[in-house]
N, C-alpha and C positions, 0 to 999 in steps of 0.2 A: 160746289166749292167746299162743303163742309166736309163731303164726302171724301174729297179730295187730303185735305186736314187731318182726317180723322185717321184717314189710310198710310199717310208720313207718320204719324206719329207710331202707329203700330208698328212702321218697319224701323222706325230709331230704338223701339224698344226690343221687337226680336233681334237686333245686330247688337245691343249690349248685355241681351241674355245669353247671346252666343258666343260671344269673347268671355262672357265671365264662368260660362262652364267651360273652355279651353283650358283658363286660369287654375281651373283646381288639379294639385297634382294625384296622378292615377298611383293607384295601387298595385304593386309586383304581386305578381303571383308562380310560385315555378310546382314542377311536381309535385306531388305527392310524395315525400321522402321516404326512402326505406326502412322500417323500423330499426332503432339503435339501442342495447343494452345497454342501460345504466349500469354500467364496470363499475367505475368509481377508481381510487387511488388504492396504494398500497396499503393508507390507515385508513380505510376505509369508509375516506369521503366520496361522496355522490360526483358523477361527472355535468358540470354546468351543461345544458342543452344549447345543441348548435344554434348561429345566432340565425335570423329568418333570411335566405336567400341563400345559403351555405348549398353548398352539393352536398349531397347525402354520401356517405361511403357507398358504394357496392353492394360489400355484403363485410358483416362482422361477426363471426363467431361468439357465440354465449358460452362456450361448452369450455371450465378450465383448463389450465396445461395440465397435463398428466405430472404428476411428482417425477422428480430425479430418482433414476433406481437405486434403491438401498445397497450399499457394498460395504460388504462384512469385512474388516482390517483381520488380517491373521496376529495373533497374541503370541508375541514373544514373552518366552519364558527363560528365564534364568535358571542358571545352574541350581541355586537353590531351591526354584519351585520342583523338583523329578525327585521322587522318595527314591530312600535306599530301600532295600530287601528290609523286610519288618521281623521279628523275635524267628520265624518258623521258615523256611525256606523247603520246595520241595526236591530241588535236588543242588543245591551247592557245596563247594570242597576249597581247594586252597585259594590263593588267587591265580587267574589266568595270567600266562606270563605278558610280555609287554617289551616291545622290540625295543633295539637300543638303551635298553636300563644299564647303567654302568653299576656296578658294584663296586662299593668301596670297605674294604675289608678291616679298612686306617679305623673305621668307625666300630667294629665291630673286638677289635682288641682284646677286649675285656669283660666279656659273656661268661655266665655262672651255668654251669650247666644244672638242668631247667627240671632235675626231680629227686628229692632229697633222699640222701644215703645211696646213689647211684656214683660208682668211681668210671673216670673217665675207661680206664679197661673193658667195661662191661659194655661200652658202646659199638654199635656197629653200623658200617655206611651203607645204608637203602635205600639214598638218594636217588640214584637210575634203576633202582627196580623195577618191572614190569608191575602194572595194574591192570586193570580189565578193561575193554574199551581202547585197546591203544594208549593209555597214557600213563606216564613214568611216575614214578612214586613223589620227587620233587620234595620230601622231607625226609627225615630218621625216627625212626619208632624206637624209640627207650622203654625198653621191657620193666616192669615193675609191680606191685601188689596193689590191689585196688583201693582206693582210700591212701596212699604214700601220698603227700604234700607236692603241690606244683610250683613250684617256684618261679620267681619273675628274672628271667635273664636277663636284665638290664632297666634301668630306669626311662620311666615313659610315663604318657596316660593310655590307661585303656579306651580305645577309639572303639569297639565295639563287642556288645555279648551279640553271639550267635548260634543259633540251631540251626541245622542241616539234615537230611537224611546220611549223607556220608559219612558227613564229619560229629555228627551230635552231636553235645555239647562243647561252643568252642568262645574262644575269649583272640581277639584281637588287638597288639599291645604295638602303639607306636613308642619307637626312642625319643630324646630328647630334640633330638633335630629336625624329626620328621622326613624323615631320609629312610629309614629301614620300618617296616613291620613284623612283629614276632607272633609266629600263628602256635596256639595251643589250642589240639582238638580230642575229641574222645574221652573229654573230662565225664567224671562222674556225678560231679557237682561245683559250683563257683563255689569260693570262701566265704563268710562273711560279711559284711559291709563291700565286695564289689561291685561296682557298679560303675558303666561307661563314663568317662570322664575323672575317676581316680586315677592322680598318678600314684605311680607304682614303685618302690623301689627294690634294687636290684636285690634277692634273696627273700624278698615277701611272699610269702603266701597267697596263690590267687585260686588255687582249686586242687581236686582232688582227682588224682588218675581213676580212669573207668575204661568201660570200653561200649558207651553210647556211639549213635551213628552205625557204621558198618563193619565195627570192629567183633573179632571175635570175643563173645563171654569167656570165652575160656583165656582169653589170651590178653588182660589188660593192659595199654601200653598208652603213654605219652605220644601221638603224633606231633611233631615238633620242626616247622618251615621258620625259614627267614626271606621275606621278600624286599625290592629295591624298589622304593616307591616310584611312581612317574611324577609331571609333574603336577599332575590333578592332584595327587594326594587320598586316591581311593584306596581304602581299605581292603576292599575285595580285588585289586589289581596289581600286579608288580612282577619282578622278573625274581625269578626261584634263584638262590644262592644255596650251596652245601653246607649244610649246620656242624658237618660232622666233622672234619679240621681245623672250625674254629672252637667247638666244643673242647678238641684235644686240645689245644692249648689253653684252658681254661686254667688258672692254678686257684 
């Protein structure tokens, strides 16, 4: 009987040892996750770790994005950043002509002719004369003694001194409207105090006949163009006009 006793009791306790391990809740467990780089954010905080039971990614790249490829912008430049020809030039001469220039001759009225003690008589037209190279002469050479006074044909500033192999020493003289350019080349020397950006008035003094450039020693002479500016305003460009009919009517 005791045995009997003794034997219920043991099985009321193993049937309440065994509901009570039922009762405890079990514990997940899933794979092994695949390891994950700590990225982190763009300011670079750390990424919170997945919470426990998450699926792992697959697979994540560690390796950064490669940069965006660098692309060079092309630099516009302005007109004013491109120099002009600087003091020595190795081979330039009048300006090149320039299509469509209209010459206005209304402007031109009242020109001095451009080398002192020279009468309109003594002048002669060489404006289509042949030069070497195919190209026309495009001014008048007014013969005179070396060192004679150059005189300014009209009023203007001097837009530019230049040297040349052709032309040697030459001086660049806009009018007042900037509509015409007056080319004096083959000088011997500038004046005094000239210097680009003096304006000039009509009968001044701007340099002295020579015959630098490609003229002859023996033979010193004023080369003397009038050009019709375009609408750039380049000095070294414009359409050739005949100096030597408006010189004649010089009084």
């Amino acid at each position: 009987m005791k045995s009997w006793l003794i034997f219920l009791v043991g099985l009321v306790f193993g049937v309440a040892a065994l509901v009570a391990v039922q009762q405890i809740p079990r514990t997940e467990h899933s794979e092994t996750p695949v390891a994950v780089a700590d990225v982190g954010d763009s300011a670079g905080n750390s990424a919170a770790p997945a919470p426990a039971g998450a699926t792992a990614p697959t697979q994540v790249s560690t390796t950064a994005p490669s940069p965006a490829p660098s692309v060079t912008m092309p630099v516009t430049m302005s007109v004013s950043d491109v120099a002009t020809p600087s003091v020595v030039a190795t081979d330039a001469t009048s300006p090149a002509p320039v299509a469509d220039a209209a010459a206005s001759t209304e402007a031109l009225a009242n020109l001095l002719l451009p080398v002192q003690g020279i009468a309109v008589a003594q002048l002669a037209d060489t404006f289509t004369d042949a030069r070497g190279q195919g190209r026309v002469h495009d001014a008048i050479d007014i013969m005179a003694a070396r060192g004679t006074p150059v005189l300014a044909t009209h009023d203007g500033p001097v837009e530019k001194l230049f040297t040349s192999v052709r032309g040697g020493i030459t001086l660049y003289q806009f009018d007042p409207g900037r509509t015409h350019v007056y080319y004096y080349a083959h000088l011997d020397r500038y004046a005094d105090g000239i210097a680009e950006g003096k304006v000039l008035h009509r009968g001044e003094v701007l340099g002295y006949v020579g015959s630098t450039g490609n003229a002859s020693a023996d033979a010193p002479h004023l080369h003397f163009a009038i050009f019709v500016l375009g609408p750039e305003k380049h000095w070294w460009q414009g359409e050739a006009i005949n100096p030597y009919p408006l010189l004649r009517a010089t009084r």
